[in-house]
C-alpha positions as MATLAB code, in Angstrom:
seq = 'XXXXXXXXXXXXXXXXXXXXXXXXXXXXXXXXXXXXXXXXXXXXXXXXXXXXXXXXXXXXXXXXXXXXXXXXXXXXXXXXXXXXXXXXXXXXXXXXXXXXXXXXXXXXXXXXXXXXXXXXXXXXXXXXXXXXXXXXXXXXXXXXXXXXXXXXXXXXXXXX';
ca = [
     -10.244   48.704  -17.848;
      -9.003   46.948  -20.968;
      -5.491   46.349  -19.061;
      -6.980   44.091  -16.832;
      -9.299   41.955  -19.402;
      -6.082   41.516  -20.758;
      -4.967   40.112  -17.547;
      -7.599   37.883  -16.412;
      -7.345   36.612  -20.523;
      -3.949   35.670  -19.865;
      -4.318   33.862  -17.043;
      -7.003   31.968  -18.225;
      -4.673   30.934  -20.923;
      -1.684   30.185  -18.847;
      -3.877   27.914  -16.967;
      -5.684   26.006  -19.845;
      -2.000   25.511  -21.516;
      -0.944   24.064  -17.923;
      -3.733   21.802  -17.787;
      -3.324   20.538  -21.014;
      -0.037   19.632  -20.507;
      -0.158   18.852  -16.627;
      -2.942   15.838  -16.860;
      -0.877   13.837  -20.251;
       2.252   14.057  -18.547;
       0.645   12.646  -15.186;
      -1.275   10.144  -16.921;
       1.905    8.525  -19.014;
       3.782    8.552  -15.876;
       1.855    6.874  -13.555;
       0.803    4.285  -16.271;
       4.545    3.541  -17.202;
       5.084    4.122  -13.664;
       9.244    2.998  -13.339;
       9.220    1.738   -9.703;
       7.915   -0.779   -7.465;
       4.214   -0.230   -7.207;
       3.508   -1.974   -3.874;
       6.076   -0.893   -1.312;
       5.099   -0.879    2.868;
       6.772   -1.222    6.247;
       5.863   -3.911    8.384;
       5.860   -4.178   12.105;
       5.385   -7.316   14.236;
       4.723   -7.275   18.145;
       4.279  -10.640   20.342;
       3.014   -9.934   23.691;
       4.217   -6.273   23.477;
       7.175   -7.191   22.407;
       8.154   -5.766   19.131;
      10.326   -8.343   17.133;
      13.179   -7.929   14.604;
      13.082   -8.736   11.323;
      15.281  -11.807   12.138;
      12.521  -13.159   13.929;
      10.063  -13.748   11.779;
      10.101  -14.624    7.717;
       8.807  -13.508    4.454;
       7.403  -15.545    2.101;
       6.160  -13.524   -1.835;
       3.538  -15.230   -3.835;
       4.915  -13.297   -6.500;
       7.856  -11.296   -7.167;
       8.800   -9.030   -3.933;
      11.898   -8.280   -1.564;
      11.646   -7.761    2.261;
      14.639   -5.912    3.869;
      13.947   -5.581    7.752;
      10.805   -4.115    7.868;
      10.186   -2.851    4.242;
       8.350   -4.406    1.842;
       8.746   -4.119   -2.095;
       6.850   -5.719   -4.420;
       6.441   -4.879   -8.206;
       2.511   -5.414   -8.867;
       1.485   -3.732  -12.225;
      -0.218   -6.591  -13.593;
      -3.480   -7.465  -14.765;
      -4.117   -9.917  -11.232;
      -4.639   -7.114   -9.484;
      -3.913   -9.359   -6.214;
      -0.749   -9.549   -4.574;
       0.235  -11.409   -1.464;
       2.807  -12.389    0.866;
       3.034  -14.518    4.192;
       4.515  -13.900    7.394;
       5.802  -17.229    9.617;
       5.968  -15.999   13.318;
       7.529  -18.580   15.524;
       4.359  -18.088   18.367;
       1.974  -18.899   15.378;
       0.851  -22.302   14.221;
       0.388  -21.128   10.479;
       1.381  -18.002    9.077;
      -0.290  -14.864    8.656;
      -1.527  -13.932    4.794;
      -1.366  -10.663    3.802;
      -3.150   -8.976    0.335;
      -2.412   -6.334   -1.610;
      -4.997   -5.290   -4.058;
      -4.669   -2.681   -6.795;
      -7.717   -1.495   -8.192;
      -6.256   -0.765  -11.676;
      -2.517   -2.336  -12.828;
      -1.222    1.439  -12.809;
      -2.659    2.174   -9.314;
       0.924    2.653   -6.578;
       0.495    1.725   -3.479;
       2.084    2.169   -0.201;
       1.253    0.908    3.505;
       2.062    0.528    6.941;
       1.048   -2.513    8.959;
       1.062   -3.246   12.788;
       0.571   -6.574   13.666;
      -0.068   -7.102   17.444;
      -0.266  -10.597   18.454;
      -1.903  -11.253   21.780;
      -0.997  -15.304   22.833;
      -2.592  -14.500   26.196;
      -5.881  -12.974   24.618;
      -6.374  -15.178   22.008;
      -6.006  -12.351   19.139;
      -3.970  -10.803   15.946;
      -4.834   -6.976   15.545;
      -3.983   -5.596   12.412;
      -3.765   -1.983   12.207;
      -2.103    0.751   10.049;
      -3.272    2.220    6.592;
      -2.704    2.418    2.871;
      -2.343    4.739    0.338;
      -3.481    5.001   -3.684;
      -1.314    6.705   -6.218;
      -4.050    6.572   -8.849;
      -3.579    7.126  -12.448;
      -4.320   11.070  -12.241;
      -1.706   11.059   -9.202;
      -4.557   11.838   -6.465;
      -3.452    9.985   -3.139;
      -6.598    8.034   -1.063;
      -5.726    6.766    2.158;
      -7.522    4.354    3.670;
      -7.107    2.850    7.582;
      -6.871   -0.907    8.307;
      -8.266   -1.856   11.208;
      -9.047   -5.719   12.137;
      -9.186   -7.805   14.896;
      -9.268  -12.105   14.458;
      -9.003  -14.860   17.173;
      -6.341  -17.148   17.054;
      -8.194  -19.804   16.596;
      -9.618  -18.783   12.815;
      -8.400  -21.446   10.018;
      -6.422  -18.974    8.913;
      -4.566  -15.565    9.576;
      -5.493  -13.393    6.849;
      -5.607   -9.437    6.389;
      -6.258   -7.569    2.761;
      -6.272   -3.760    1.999;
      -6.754   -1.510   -0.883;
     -10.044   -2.982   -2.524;
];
């Protein structure tokens, strides 16, 4: 009987000692977190027809890289709001899209589809994003929106 008290005593150790050291080390790394925080892939369709990234162009408010359809930007700072636009030749303005972090550690990844429909009148956004918080817990979240064509302007935001 005293074997196994023993036992369970050391495995409640071993687990306390992990813990201790397991949430610090999570919590320095994701705050000094060495990579871009904001990265996605992007996907454009016009009619059903999906377009290269030669077709359309990139524009960062901030700091940001676009190499065919991935997106990189650095976020991490105390705006909290990141954005970029996207000029489509069918369009008459482009279409806005925001990035929000909830805290400047938070990381963030995504994956947008953009259907335009010239013939319907409509932009469908679809996809979803993910949160790398500060503990390193993952949320994901779906984006899902629909806007006419004829709005003032194209805009789509995730991660609030």
């Amino acid at each position: 009987m005293y074997k196994h008290g023993k036992a369970v005593t050391i495995i409640i150790a071993a687990v306390i000692v992990m813990a201790i050291l397991f949430i610090p080390a999570r919590l320095v790394y994701f705050h000094y977190y060495p990579h871009d925080r904001i990265t996605g892939r992007l996907t454009i369709n016009v009619d059903g027809r999906e377009l290269s990234p030669d077709e359309y162009s990139i524009t960062f408010s901030e700091d940001g890289t676009a190499d065919g359809g991935e997106i990189s930007m650095p976020g991490g700072g105390y705006e909290h709001r990141y954005s970029f636009d996207i000029s489509v030749p069918s369009l008459d303005k482009p279409i806005t899209v925001f990035c929000f972090e909830l805290k400047e550690w938070d990381v963030i990844d995504f994956e947008l589809d953009i259907d335009i429909d010239t013939k319907g009148n409509s932009i469908k956004y679809s996809g979803r994003n993910s949160f790398l918080t500060s503990l390193g817990f993952t949320t994901t979240d779906s984006i899902s929106q629909t806007q006419p064509l004829t709005d003032k302007a194209y805009e789509i935001g995730f991660g609030l």
